[in-house]
Every structure is written in structure tokens, then in C-alpha cells.
N, C-alpha and C positions, 0 to 999 in steps of 0.2 A: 505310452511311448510317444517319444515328440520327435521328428524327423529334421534331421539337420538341415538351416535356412544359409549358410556359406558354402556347401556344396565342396568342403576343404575335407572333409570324412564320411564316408559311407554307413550306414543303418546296416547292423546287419539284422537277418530274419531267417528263419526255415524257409517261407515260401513266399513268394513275391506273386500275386495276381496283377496280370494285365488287363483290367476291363471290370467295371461291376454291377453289369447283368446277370439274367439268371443266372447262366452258368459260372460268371466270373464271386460272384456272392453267395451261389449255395457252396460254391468248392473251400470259399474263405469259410462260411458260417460252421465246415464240418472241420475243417482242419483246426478252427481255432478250438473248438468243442473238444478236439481231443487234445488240447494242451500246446498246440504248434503255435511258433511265433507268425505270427501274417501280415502282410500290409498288403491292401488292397490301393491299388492307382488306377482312379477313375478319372477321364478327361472332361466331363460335363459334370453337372450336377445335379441330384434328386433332389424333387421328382422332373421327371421330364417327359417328353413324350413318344410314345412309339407304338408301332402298330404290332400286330399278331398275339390278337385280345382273348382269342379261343382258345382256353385249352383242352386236353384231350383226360377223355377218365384214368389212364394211366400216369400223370402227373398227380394224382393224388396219394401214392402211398410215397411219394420223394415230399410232398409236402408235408405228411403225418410223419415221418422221419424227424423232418427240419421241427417240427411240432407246431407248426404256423397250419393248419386244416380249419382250424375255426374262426381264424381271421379270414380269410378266404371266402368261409361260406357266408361271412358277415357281412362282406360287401362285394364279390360275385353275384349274379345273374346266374340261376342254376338250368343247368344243360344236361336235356336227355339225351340229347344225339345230335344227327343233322339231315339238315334235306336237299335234295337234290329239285333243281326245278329244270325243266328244257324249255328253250324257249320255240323249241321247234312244235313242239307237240300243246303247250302250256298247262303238261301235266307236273304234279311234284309227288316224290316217293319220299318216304322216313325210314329212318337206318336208326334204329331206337338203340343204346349201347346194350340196353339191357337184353338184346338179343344177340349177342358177344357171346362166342365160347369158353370162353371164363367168365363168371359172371363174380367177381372178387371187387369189379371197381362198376357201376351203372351207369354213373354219370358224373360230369365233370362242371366248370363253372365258365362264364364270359368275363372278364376282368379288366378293367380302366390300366393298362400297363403301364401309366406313371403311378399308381397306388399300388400296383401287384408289385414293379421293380425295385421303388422304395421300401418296403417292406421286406422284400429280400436283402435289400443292401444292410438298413439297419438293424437288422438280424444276427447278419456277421458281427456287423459292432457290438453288437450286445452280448455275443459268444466270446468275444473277446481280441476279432481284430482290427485294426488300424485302418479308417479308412482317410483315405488322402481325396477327396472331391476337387474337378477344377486343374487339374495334373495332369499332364499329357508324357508319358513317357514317350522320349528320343530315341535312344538307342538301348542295345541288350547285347551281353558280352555271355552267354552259359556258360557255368562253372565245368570243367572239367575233370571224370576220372571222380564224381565228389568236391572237388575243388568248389570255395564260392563263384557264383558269378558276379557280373558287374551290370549292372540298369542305372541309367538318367532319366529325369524328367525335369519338365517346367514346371513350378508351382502358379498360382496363382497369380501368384506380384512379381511371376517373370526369373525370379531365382531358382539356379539349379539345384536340384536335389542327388545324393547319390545312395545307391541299395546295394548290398551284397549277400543277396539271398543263396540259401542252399540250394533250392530250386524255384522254377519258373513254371506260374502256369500263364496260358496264355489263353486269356478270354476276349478280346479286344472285340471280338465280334467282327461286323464285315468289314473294319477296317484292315483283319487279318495281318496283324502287325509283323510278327513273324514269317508266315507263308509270303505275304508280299515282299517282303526285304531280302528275301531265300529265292526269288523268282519261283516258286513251289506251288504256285497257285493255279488252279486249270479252271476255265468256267465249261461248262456242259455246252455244249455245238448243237446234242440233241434236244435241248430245252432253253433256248434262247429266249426270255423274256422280260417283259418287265411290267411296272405295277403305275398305277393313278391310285389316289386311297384320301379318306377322310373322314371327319366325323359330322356328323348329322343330326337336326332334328326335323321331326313332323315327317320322318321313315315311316311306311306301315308296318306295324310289329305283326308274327303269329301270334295266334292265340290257341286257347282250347290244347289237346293234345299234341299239336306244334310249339306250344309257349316254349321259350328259350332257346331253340333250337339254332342252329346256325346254318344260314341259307347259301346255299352253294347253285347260282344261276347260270347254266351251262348256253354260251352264247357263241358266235359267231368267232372263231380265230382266238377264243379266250373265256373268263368265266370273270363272272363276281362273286365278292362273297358281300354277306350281311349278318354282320354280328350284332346283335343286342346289348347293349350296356346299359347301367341304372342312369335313374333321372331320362328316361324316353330316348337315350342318347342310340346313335347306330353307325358303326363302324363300315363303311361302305367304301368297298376297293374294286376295281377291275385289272386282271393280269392279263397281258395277252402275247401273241407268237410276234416274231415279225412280220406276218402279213397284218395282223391288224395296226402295226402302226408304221405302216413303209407308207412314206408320200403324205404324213400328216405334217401340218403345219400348225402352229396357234399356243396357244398356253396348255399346261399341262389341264387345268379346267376348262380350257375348251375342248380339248381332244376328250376329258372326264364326260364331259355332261353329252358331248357326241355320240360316245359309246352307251351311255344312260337312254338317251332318246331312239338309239337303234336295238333296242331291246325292250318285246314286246314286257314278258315278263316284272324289268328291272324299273322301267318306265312307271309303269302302273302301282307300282309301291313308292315310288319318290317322288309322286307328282305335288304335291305340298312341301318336300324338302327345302332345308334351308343349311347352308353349309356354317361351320362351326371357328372353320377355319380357311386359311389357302390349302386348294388342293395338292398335293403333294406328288411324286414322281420318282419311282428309282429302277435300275436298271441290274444285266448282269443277277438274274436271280437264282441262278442254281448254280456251284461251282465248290470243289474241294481243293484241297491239299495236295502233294504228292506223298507226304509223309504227316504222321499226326506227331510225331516227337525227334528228338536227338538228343544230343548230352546232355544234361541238366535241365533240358526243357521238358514240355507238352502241352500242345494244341486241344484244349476245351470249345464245346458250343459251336456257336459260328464262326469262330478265329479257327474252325479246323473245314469244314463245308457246311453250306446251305443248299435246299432243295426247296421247289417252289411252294409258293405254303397252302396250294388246296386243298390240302388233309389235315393242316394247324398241326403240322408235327416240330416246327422249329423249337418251341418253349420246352415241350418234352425230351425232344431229343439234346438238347444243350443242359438239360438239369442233370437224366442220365448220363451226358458222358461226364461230366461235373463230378458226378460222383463217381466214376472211373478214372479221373484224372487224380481225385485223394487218393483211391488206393494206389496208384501208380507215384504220388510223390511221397506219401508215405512209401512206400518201398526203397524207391532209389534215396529220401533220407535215412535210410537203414544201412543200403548198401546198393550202391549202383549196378552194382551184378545183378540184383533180384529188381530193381527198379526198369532194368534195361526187359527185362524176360515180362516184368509187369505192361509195360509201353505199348510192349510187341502186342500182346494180347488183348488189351484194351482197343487198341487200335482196331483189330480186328470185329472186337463185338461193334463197335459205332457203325466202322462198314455195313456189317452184316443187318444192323437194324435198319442205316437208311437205304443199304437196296433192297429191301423188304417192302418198304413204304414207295421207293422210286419208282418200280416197275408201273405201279397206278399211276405215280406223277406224271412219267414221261409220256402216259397214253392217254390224257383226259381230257384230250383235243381230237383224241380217232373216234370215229361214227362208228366203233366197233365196242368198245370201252362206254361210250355213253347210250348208246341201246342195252349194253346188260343193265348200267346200274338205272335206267328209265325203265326196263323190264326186270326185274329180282327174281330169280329161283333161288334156291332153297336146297335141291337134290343136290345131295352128299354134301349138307350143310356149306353149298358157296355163301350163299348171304351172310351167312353166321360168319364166316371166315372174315371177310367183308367187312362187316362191322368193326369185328374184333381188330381190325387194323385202323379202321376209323377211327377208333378209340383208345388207339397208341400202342396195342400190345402186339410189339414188336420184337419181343422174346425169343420166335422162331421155333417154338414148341411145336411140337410133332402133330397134338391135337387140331392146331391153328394152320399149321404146314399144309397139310390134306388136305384140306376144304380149299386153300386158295390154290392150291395143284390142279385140283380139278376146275374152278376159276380159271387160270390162267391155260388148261385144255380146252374150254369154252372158247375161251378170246379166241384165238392158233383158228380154231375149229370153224366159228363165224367168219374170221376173215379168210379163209383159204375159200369158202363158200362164194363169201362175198366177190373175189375176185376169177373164180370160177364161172360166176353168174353176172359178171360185170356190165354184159350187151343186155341185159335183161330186167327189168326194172325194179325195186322191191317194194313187198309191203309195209315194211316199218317204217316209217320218216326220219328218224339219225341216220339208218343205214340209207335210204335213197339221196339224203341231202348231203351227206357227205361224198357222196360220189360225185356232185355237181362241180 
């Protein structure tokens, strides 16, 4: 299919994607598979670069779907789990997946996300649909009742194009093309942060029974992560609150390598580092939707919320709901009646997976949250629960429910202690240093 370059007639299609990342390229790669007309409108082009290179062992049975599993393990970095380092104590704990209550997925892969994206993108194409690269859609009209809708974009060489899909998904990612134009967008008050990040060589890698792992350095007002990629590469980022960057001044790599040098842990593995690139910087890192769809539409991935990524749940969670936004446009091109009842409930399961996963997000700055996971119990399988969400499975089964009910009795439990005992001094070092 060739898309009109005079902008004097519109394309029609089943399904119009905004965006072609994960989520906006598995949702093309599946619809086109069953026979749907698609065009995907991407504003950049692959490969490109981006961060959130871990994925979780439950993105692998969305990849053995797509039937891309063996490309993956081709050139992945394979991941038994992850570790937690304190930089108070400068002890590190491992959260192996394979000690996950379901044990269906063990372990997952670290991925170069300009090879992992492109690969999804030209995936779609290869199922069969239309990718438009270098396109920026302008504006979005949803079809009404069924009705077609109506989409513009920029091509390339600055000429308008025009769509008139039967439906719209919207993958845009954090440009949140929809939510932002809807004023629909709310960012989290309680998890106000943002990131420094890049890639690396001459990082110190684990080895032995840490090899692959993904390193989660629990530091001051924030955390790093360090991801392993092929060729000695290491993705090194730090998040933090707005205490750690209220009153900074300097480049985004000064403030980087600031935070690097006040951390005993972090320091001691990047003292040989040598940066790959400029350091990078983004802001606004956790924030949703007020609604994931309306008529003719639905909000996919990151074009519907994000959450901060110290659990590496962004890629999983945007492929999953990816695959909830097909059966939902499958639906409403059926019939809008059952597409509308499809929406509603989609909408609900994405909720319900990321406050699954957010409840940890939003605490893994409290001195109460980082002394269990530096201390791991086990009774009435918390750690197992633990992991099992580490490792994406966000399902909310009753198995996995339990364990972290008792979990989240723990936390309630410690800090009512904590603040019972607050004139009095403790013996664990997360709990006394965070009092300071």
C-alpha cells in the first residue's frame, strides 16, 4: 500500500498506530497477522536509541507469540534476575527469577533497545503492515458510532498525508499524543522524579552466579541501575526525588558523574568508565491518563501511563497492554457496542497490573522497603512473591496475591514499629539512616 503524497485524499485502513515502539509494533505486528489493514506512523526512525534495556521474564511468552524468542536470545545478554546493592551497608542480595512462584518463565534477556525496537518494528512489516518512518502525526479526528476517523501527518519531505482508519491505537509513548491534547494526563505528586542515564564502557561487570543480572544500587534520595549489554557495553542511569536534585546546577553529566562519585557502591565499579555518549536527562517519570480510550480510540504502552522504571516493568507492561489494545480494536471493528465493553475492561486489567508493581515503586526510597528487600524472608513465601513481581508477573493470581499481602503486613508492621520507637535508636542501618 502507498500512501497518498498531495494530502487531497485520505488512506483508508482498519487500524491506524500512533507510535512504533514496543507497544505501538507488537499491536501492528498482531493485527496485521490476523488479516487487518494497518499503518503504522512513526516520527523518528529505526534503529534509534533508547533506554529501558531490561526486560522482565514475563515478556517472554508476548515474544514467543510474536515468534521473535530466538532472535532475542541471539543477541540478548541473558538474565537470571537482579540484585539489589545498599550503599549503606555495601551488602548486595539476588532475587534469582527462578525463585518466582510460577516458575513458567526463569529468566529473561538485557537488550541493545535500538536492535530489540527495530526488530519489533520490522516485524509488523513483515506481517504485513505499512510502516510510514520519519512521520509525525498532527492531529486525530476519532471516527464516531463506527464511523471512520480522520489523522494527519508530516511525511518526510514536509508533505501532508491524510488516514481514515476505522480505529486508532495510540502508542506515541511519552509524547502521549492523545492524553496531552485531551488535557487527560496527570503525573504522580507521589513519585516525582527524574533520570541521568548512558551507556558505558570499562563498567565492572558481575560475574559467577551474578553474571547477567541487573544491578539495582540503592543510594541516597534515588537509586541506579546497571544494565549489561553485549560487546562489554553498560547501561548506567540514576533516578532520583526531588531532594536529590533541588539546588543542582551544571550539565546533566555533571550532576551524572556527582551522583556517581557520592556513591560508595556505584563509584567503585565505574572508576575506569568511559562514557559512550552525552549524558542524557529526562523528567516527569511516572504519570497516567485519566482514561485509557473513547470513541474510536485506545491508549496503548506509554501513550496511556508510565511508572518509574526500577522494576524494568515499562517494556512488559506496554507489549501487554498492546496486546489488549488488539482485542479491543478487534472488537470495536466488529461492533462498537462490544468494542466499548472490550475498552472498559482492558482498561481495567493495565490498572490493576501497574498498581501491582507501583506499590513497590512508590516506596523504594523508604528506609522501611529497603531493609526488607537488604533483609529477604521467605515465611509464607514473601520473597517468592517478591520476585515473582520482579519478574513481571503481574497477573494478580491468588498464589502470588498472598505472599505479597503478607509482604505488604511486613512493611505497615515495620513502620508503625519504626515510628513507635522513633526516640530510640536502631539496629539495622536503612532503618537508622533513614531517620536522619
Amino acid at each position: 500500500m502507498t500512501p497518498p503524497t498531495d494530502g487531497s485524499s485520505a488512506q483508508e485502513c482498519d487500524v491506524l498506530v500512533i507510535g512504533g515502539g514496543p507497544a505501538g509494533s507488537t499491536a501492528a505486528a498482531l493485527l496485521a497477522g490476523q488479516g487487518r489493514r494497518v499503518i503504522v506512523v512513526e516520527k523518528d526512525s529505526h534503529p534509534r536509541f533508547h533506554i529501558g534495556e531490561s526486560l522482565l521474564a514475563w515478556n517472554l511468552p508476548i515474544l514467543e507469540r510474536l515468534g521473535l524468542m530466538d532472535r532475542v536470545r541471539a543477541f540478548g545478554v541473558f538474565k537470571p534476575g537482579a540484585e539489589f546493592v545498599s550503599d549503606v551497608t555495601g551488602r548486595s542480595v539476588a532475587f534469582p527469577f527462578a525463585y518466582g512462584i510460577d516458575k513458567s518463565y526463569t529468566n529473561s534477556y538485557q537488550v541493545v533497545r535500538s536492535e530489540f525496537d527495530e526488530m519489533l518494528f520490522r516485524h509488523a512489516g513483515r506481517e504485513g503492515a505499512t510502516l510510514l518512518e520519519n512521520t509525525r502525526v498532527t492531529s486525530v479526528e476519532p471516527g464516531q458510532d463506527g464511523a471512520r476517523g480522520h489523522v494527519e501527518a508530516v511525511g518526510p519531505d514536509g508533505i501532508k498525508q491524510a488516514f481514515a482508519p476505522r480505529f486508532i491505537l495510540d502508542a506515541s509513548g511519552r509524547d502521549t499524543f492523545l492524553a496531552s491534547r485531551a488535557g487527560n494526563k496527570t503525573s504522580n505528586k507521589y513519585n516525582s522524579t527524574a533520570a541521568l542515564f548512558g551507556h558505558f564502557s570499562g563498567v565492572e561487570f558481575r560475574d559467577g552466579d551474578r553474571e547477567g543480572y541487573i544491578s539495582i544500587h540503592l543510594v541516597d534520595n534515588g537509586w541506579f541501575w546497571m544494565i549489561p549489554l553485549p560487546d562489554g557495553l553498560m547501561s548506567v542511569g540514576f533516578v532520583g526525588d526531588r531532594v536529590a536534585f533541588e539546588g543542582r546546577k551544571g550539565s546533566p553529566a555533571d550532576l551524572f558523574w556527582s551522583k556517581v562519585r557520592a556513591s560508595p557502591s556505584v563509584s567503585a565499579r565505574m572508576r575506569n568508565a568511559t562514557p559512550l555518549r552525552d549524558i542524557m536527562a529526562t523528567g516527569n517519570y511516572s504519570y497516567h491518563a485519566g482514561q485509557s480510550w473513547g470513541e474510536g480510540y485506545y491508549m496503548i504502552g506509554d501513550a496511556f501511563g508510565f511508572l518509574d522504571p526500577v522494576f524494568s516493568s515499562g517494556v512488559l507492561l506496554a507489549m501487554s497492554s498492546a496486546e489488549r489494545g488488539v482485542s479491543v480494536a478487534d472488537a470495536w471493528l466488529k461492533s462498537p457496542k462490544a468494542g466499548r465493553r472490550a475498552a472498559h475492561r482492558a482498561e481495567q486489567e493495565t490498572r490493576a497490573a501497574m498498581k501491582r508493581v507501583a506499590w513497590l515503586i512508590y516506596r523504594i526510597n523508604t528506609p522501611v522497603i529497603r531493609h526488607l528487600f537488604m533483609n529477604p524472608r521467605n515465611a509464607f513465601r514473601m520473597r517468592d512473591g517478591v520476585i515473582s513481581l520482579l519478574a513481571g508477573d503481574f497477573r494478580g493470581k491468588l498464589r502470588t496475591r498472598l505472599p505479597m499481602a503478607v509482604f505488604k503486613a511486613a512493611y505497615y508492621l515495620v513502620s508503625a514499629k519504626l515510628w513507635l520507637e522513633r526516640d530510640r535508636p536502631q539496629s539495622c542501618p536503612e532503618l537508622e539512616r533513614g531517620r536522619r
